[in-house]
C-alpha positions as CSV (number, residue, x, y, z in Angstrom):
1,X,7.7,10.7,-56.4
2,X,5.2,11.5,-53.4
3,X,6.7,12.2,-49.6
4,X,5.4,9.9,-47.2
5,X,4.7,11.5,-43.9
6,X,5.3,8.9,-40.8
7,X,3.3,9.8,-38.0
8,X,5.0,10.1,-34.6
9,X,3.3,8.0,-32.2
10,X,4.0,8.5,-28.3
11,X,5.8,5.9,-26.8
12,X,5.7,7.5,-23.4
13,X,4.1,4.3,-20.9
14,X,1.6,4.7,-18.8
15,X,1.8,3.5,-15.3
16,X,-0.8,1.6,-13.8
17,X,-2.2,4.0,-11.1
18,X,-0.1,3.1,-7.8
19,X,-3.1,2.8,-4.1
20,X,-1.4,3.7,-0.7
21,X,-2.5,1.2,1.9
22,X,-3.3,2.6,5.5
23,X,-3.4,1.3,8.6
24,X,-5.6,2.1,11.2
25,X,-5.1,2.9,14.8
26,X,-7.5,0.7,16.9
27,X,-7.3,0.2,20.9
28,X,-8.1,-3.8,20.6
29,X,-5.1,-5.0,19.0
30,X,-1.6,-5.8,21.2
31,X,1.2,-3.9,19.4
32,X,3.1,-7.2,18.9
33,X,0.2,-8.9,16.9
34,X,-0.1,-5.4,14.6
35,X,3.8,-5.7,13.8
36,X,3.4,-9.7,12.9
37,X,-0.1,-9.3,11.1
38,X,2.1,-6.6,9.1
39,X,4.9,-8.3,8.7
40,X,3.2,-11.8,7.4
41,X,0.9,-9.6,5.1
42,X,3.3,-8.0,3.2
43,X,6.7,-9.3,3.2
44,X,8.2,-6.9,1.7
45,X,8.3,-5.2,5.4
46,X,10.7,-5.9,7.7
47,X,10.4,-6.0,11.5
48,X,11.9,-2.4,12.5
49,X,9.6,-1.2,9.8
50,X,6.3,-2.8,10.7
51,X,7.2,-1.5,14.3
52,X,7.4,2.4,12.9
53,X,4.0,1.4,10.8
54,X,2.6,0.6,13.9
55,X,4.1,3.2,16.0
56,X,3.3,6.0,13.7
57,X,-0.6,4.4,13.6
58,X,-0.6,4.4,17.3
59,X,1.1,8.0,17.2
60,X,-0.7,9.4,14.7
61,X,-4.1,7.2,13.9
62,X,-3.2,6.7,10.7
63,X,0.0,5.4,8.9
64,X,1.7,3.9,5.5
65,X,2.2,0.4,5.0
66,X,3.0,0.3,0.9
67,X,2.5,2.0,-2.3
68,X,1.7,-0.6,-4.7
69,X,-0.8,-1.6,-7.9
70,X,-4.3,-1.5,-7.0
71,X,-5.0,-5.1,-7.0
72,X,-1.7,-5.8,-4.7
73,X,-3.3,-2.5,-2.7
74,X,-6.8,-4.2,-2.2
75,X,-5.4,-7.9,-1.7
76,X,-3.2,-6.1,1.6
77,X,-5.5,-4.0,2.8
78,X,-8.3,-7.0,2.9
79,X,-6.1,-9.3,4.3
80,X,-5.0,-6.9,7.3
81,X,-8.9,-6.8,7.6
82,X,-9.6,-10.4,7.7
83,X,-7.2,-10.4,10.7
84,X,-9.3,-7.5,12.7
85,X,-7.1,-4.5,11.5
86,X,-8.6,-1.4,10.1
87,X,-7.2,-0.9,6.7
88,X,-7.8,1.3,3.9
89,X,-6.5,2.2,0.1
90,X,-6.3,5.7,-1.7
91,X,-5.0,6.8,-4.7
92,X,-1.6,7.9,-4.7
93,X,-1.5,11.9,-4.9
């Protein structure tokens, strides 16, 4: 009688690759419109934390806003844009 051999497959799951969205310090933009553009883009946010993204921005030229899927990434990022806010995405390290 011959031994069948099963192969092991890996059943390990890849995540989809996960895009930090930045925002931008700019000096044309009120504080108070940053926090409600950020907090009407992704509402996930809530207001003491799009006040720390915006201070830490203001603070530090640069800060978080979300780590998400790339197409949730690009959707955020463009919509922060298309309401005069510098945005960008990067891979997550």
């Amino acid at each position: 009688m011959p031994v069948e051999t099963i192969e092991k497959r890996s059943t390990t799951r890849k995540h989809a690759p996960r895009y930090r969205v930045l925002l931008h310090n700019d000096d044309y933009n009120a504080m108070e419109y940053v926090v409600q553009t950020l907090i009407t883009t992704v509402p996930s946010l809530s207001q003491p934390q799009a006040v720390s993204i915006m201070m830490e921005a203001h603070t530090n030229g640069f800060a978080l806003v979300i780590t998400c899927a790339q197409e949730h990434a690009e959707f955020y990022s463009e919509t922060l844009k298309t309401h005069g806010l510098s945005s960008t995405i990067e891979p997550e390290e």
